[in-house]
MARZA-637914 format. One record per residue (C-alpha): residue number from 1; x, y, z; residue in three letters. Coordinates in nm, 2 decimals, always signed. Layout:
! MARZA-637914
<NUM, <X, Y, Z>, 'ALA'>
...
END
This chain:
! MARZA-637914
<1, <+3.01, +16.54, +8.85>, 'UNK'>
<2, <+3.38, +16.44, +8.77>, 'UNK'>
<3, <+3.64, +16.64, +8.92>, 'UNK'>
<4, <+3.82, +16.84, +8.68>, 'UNK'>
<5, <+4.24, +16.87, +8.69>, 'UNK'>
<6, <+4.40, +17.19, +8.59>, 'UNK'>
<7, <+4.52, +16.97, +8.31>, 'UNK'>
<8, <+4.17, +16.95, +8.21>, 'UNK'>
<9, <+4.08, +17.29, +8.28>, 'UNK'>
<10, <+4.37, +17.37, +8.06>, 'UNK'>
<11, <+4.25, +17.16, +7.76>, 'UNK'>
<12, <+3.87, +17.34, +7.82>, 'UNK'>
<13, <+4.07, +17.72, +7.74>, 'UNK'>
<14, <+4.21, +17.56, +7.42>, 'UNK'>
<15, <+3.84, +17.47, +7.32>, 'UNK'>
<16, <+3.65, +17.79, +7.40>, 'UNK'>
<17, <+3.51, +17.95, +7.09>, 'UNK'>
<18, <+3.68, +18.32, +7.04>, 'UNK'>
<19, <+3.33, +18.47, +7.14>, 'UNK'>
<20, <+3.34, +18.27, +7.51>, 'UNK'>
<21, <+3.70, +18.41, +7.60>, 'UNK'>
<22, <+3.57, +18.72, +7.74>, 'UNK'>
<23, <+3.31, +18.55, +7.96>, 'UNK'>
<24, <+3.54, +18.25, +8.08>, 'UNK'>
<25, <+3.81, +18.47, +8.18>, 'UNK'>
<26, <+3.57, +18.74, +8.34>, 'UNK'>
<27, <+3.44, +18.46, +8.55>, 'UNK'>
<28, <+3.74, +18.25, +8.63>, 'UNK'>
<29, <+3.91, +18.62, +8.75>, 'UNK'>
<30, <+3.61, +18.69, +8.95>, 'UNK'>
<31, <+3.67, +18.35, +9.11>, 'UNK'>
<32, <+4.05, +18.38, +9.14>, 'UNK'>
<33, <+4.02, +18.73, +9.35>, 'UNK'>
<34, <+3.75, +18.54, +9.58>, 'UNK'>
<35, <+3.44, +18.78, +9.45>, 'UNK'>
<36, <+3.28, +18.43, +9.32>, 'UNK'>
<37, <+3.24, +18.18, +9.61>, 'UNK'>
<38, <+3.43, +17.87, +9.52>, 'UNK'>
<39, <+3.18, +17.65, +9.76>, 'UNK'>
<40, <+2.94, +17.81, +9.54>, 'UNK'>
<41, <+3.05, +17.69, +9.17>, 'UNK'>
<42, <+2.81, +17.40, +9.15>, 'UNK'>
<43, <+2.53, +17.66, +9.01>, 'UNK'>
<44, <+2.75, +17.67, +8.71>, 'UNK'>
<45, <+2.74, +17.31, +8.63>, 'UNK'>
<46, <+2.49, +17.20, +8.33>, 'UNK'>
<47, <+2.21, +17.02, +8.56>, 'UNK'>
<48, <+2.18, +17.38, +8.73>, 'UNK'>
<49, <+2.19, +17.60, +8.47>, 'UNK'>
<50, <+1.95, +17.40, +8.31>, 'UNK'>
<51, <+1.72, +17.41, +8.60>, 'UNK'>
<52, <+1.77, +17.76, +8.60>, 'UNK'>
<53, <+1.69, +17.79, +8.24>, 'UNK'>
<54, <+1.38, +17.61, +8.31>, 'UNK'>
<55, <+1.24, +17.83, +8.66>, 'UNK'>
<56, <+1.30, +18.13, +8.44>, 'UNK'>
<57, <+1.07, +18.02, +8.21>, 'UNK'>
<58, <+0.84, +17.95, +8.40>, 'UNK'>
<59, <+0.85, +18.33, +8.59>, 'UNK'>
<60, <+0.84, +18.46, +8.24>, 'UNK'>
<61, <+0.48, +18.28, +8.16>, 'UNK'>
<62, <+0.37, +18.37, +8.48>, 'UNK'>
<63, <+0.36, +17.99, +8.61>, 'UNK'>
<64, <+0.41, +18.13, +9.00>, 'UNK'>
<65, <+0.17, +18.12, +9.30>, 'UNK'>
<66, <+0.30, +18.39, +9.58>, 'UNK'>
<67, <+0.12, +18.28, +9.93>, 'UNK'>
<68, <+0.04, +18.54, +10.21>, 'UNK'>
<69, <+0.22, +18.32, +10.51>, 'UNK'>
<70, <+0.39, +18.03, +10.56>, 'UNK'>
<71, <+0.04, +17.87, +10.65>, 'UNK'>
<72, <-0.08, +17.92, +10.34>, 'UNK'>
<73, <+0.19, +17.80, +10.14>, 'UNK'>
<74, <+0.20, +17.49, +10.33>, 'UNK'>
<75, <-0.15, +17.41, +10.26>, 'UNK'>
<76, <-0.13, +17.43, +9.92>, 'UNK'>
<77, <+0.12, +17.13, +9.94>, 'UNK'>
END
């Protein structure tokens, strides 16, 4: 992931669609006044959203095992 300047964060504002404003500034507020983890950001980026997106999914069709004990999730590796 490229590190992103102020500059650039700057140009990103300009672009956001009208509907988005709400959101962007809701979240970059949250992670001004320290409620959102800065070490924590990286679950915002694209590859993890998408991977989000995707586990979702799959909890939503019901493609999860749950296992009793750590035994017998390890032998279903």
């Amino acid at each position: 992931m490229k590190l992103m300047t102020k500059a650039d964060l700057h140009g990103l504002v300009d672009e956001l669609p009208d509907d988005a404003v709400d959101g962007a500034a809701f979240f970059l507020e949250r992670l001004v006044r320290g409620a959102v983890d800065p070490d924590q950001a990286w679950v915002w980026t694209a590859e993890w959203q998408e991977q989000l997106g995707s586990s979702l999914a799959d909890l939503a069709a019901g493609r999860t095992q749950s296992f009793s004990t750590g035994e017998e999730f390890l032998a279903s590796l």
